[in-house]
C-alpha positions in Angstrom: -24.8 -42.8 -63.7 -23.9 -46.2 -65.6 -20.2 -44.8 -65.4 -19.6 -44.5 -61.6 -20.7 -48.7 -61.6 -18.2 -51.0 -60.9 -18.3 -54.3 -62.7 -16.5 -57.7 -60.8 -15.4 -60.0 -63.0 -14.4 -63.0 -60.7 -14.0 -66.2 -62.8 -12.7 -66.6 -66.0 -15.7 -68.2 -67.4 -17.9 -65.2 -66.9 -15.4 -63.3 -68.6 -15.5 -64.9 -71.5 -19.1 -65.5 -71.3 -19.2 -60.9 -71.1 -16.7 -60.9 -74.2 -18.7 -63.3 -76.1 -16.2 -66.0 -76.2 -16.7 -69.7 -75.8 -16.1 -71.6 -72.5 -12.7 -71.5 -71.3 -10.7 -75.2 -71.6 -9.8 -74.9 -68.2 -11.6 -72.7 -65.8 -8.5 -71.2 -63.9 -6.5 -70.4 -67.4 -6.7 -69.1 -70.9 -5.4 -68.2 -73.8 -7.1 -65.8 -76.7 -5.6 -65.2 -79.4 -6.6 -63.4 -82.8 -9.4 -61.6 -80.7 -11.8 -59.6 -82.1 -14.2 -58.8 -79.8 -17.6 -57.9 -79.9 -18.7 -54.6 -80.0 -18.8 -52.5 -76.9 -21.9 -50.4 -76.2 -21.1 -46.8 -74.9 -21.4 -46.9 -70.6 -20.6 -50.4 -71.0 -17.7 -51.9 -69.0 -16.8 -48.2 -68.0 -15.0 -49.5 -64.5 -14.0 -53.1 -64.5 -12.3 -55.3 -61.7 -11.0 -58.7 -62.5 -10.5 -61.3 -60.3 -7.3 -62.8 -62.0 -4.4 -61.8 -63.7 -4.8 -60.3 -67.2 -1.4 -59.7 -69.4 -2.2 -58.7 -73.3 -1.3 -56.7 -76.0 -3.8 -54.5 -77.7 -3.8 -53.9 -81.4 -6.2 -51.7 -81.7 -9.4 -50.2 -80.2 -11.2 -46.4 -80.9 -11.7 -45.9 -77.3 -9.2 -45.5 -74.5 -8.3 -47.5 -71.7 -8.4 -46.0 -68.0 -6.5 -47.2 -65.3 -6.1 -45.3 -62.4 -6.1 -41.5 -63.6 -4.6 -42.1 -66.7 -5.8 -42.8 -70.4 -3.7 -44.5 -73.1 -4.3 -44.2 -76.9 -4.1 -47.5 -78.8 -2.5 -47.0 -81.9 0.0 -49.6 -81.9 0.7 -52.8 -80.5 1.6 -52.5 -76.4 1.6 -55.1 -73.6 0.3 -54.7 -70.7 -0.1 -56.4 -66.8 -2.8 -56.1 -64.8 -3.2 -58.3 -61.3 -6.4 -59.2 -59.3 -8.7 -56.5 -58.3 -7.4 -53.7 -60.0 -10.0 -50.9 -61.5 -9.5 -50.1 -65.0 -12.3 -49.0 -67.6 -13.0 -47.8 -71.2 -13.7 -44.3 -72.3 -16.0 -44.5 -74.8 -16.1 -41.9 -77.8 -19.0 -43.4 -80.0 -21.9 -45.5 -79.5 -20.1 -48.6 -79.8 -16.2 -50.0 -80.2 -14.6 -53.0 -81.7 -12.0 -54.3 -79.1 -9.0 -56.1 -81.3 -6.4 -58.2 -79.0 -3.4 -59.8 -80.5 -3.8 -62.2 -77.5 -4.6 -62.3 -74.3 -3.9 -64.4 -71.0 -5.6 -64.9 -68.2 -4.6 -66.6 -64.7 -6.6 -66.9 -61.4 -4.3 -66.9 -58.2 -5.6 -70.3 -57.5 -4.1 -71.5 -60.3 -0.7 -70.9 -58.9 -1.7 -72.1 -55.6 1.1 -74.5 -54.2 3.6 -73.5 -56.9 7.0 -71.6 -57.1 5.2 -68.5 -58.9 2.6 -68.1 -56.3 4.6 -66.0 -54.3 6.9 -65.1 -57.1 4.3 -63.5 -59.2 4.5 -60.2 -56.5 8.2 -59.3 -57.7 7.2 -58.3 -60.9 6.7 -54.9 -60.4 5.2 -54.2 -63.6 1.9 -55.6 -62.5 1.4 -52.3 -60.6 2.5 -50.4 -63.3 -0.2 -47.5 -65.2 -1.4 -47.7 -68.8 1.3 -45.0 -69.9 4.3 -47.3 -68.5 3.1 -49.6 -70.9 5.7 -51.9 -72.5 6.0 -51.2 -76.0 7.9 -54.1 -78.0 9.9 -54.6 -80.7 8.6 -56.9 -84.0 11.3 -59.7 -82.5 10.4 -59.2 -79.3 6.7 -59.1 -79.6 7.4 -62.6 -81.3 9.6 -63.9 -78.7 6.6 -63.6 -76.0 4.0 -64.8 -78.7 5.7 -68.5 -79.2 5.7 -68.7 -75.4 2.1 -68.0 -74.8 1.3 -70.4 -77.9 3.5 -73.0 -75.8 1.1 -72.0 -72.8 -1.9 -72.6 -75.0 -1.1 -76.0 -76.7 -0.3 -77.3 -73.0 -3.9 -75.7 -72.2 -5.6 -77.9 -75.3 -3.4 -80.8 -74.6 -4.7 -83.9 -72.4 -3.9 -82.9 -68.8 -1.3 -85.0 -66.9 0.7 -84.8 -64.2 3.4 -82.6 -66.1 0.6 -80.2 -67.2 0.8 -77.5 -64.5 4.6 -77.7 -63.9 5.3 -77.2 -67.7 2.5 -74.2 -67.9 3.8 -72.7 -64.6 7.7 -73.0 -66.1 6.3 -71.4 -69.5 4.8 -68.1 -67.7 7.5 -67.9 -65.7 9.8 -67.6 -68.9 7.4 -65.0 -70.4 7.4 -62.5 -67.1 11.4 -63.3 -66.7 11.5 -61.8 -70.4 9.1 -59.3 -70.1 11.2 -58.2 -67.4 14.3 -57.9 -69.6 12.0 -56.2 -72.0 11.3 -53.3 -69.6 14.8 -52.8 -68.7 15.6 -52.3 -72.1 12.8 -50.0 -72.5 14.4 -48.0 -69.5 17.6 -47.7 -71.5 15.7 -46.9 -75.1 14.0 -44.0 -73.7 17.2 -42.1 -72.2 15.1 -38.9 -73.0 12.3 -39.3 -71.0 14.0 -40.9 -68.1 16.7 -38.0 -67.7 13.5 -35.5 -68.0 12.4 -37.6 -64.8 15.6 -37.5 -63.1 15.5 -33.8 -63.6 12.0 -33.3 -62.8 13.0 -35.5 -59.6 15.9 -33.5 -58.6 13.8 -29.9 -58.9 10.9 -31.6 -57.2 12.6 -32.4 -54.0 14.7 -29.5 -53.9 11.7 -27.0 -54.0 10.1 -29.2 -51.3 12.7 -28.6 -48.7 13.5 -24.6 -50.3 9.9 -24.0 -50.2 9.2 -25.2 -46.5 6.8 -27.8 -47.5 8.4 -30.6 -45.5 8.1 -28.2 -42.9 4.0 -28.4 -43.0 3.5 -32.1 -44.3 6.6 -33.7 -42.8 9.2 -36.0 -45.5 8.2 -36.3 -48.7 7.2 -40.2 -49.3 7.4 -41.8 -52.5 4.0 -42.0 -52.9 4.0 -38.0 -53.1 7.1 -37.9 -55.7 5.3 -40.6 -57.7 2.3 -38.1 -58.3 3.8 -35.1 -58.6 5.6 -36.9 -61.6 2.7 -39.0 -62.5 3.9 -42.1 -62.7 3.5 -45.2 -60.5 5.8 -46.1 -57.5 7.2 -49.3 -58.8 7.4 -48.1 -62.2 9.6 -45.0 -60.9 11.6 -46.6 -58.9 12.3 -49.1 -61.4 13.4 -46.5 -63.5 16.1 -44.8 -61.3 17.7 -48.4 -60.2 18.2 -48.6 -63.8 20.0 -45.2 -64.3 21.4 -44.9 -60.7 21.1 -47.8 -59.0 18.7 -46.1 -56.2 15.3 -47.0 -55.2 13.5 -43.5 -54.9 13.6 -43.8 -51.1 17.2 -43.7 -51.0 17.4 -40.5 -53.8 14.6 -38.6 -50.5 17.0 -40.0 -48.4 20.1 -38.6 -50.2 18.3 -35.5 -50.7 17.3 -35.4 -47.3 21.0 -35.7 -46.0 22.2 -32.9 -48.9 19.6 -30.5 -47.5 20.7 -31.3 -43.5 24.7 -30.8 -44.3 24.1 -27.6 -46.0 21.9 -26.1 -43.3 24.4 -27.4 -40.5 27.4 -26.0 -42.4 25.9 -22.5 -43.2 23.1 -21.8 -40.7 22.9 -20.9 -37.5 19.5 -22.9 -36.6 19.7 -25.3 -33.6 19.9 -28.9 -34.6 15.9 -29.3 -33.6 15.0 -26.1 -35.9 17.0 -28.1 -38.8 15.0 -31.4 -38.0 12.0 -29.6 -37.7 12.2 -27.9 -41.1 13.5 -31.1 -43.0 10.2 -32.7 -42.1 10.7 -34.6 -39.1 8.7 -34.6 -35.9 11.2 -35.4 -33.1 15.3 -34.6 -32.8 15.9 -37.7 -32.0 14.9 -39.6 -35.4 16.9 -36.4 -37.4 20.3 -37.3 -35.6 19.5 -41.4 -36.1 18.8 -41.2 -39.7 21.8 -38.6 -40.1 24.3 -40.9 -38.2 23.3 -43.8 -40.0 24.0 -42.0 -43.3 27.0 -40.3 -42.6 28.5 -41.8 -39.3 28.6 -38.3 -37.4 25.9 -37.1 -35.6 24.6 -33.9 -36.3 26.6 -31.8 -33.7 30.0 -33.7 -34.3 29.4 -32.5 -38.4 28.8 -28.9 -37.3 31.6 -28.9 -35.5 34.2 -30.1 -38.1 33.2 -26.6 -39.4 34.7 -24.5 -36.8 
């Protein structure tokens, strides 16, 4: 089926030659703006992999987008990251779509090569975040990244010199450093949703260990938490630095710890039958983690019970 193909997309110039644009001014960068693509036949561009970065905001579109296992719904404006060689697609509803982007830029890695952001560029997490951790923007803020992108553009129209890169490179830096600011706000203006996750968290890891489970697949990692609560690593742990300052690792490893003090305190399982239930495969890796967390070894917090 047309559907289970997967389209590369691996220079900017046959992208916009697919999209029906003209030629890119410069083959590693671009700017769209005002987009109003051309119609999308259904089965067409169903899994897409781009070669370069991609950061937009959609307007509007009668389909929905795909990345990963997720869909999003475009019925406002939303901004979104995606990096080199990720799969996304369109779900299609009628024969064909009209695409609307507010604007769009596009950067190749080799673009960046030999500059500050080329190693930079990996701690922004939100490039590995899913359609529905979107970043949805206010009118003010949606402006704020606009003007810097149309600074990006008239440097990419403008006759190249030797400042051309460093000023382009200094102007995307400015519009991830705010987009950054923009999703910790977002983590802050949806309280709701993110206590929901810490809750859902919390239960999640406590039936784990009540239910045996770490028993038969060992610790829970965070890529398991992430989708049981369907949503991406980064994105999640993103979320509870903002509200408690933890990376999920250290919320399993506090959770861990809980679990091992209660059954120490009010069980009379051996040290290795605790270990063993908690998840881990050998004694000795149970009394390092514990030790490390709580500066007792197992035994020595048993016995400050009797």
């Amino acid at each position: 089926m047309k559907s289970s193909v997967l389209t590369k997309i691996e220079s900017i110039s046959e992208y916009h030659k697919k999209r029906g644009l003209p030629p890119p001014s410069h083959p590693l960068i671009s700017v769209i703006d005002g987009y109003t693509g051309i119609p999308i036949e259904k089965e067409a561009f169903l899994n897409i992999s781009l070669g370069f970065y991609k950061i937009f905001i959609k307007k509007q579109m009668d389909g929905k987008l795909k990345y990963g296992q997720r869909k999003y719904d475009f019925d406002e404006g939303t901004m979104f990251f995606m990096a080199p060689n990720q799969v996304f697609g369109i779900d299609i509803k009628e024969h064909s779509i009209q695409d609307i982007d507010d604007w769009f830029l596009l950067i190749h890695p080799d673009f960046l090569w030999n500059t500050s952001l080329a190693k930079q560029i990996k701690k922004y997490d939100f490039f590995n975040y899913a359609t529905n951790e979107a970043l949805f923007l206010s009118e003010k803020e949606e402006n704020t990244l606009r003007q810097i992108v149309q600074n990006i553009k008239q440097e990419c129209l403008s006759n190249i010199d030797k400042f051309t890169e460093n000023i382009i490179i200094s102007q995307i830096e400015t519009l991830l450093n705010y987009s950054e600011r923009f999703y910790q706000r977002q983590f802050i203006t949806r309280k709701i949703a993110n206590h929901q996750v810490l809750g859902q968290l919390e239960e999640l890891l406590n039936n784990y260990f009540d239910d045996s489970l770490a028993k038969e697949k060992g610790l829970p990692t965070v890529k398991y938490v992430s989708e049981k609560l369907n949503i991406s690593p980064s994105y999640l742990s993103g979320l509870l630095k903002s509200h408690t300052g933890q990376s999920t690792q250290q919320h399993i490893h506090e959770k861990l710890i809980e679990k091992a003090k209660e059954k120490l305190s009010t069980t009379n399982l051996t040290v290795s039958e605790i270990a063993y239930e908690l998840g881990f495969e050998h004694l000795q890796s149970f009394s390092k983690f514990f030790k490390a967390r709580t500066s007792l070894s197992p035994i020595k917090f048993r016995a400050s019970f009797n």
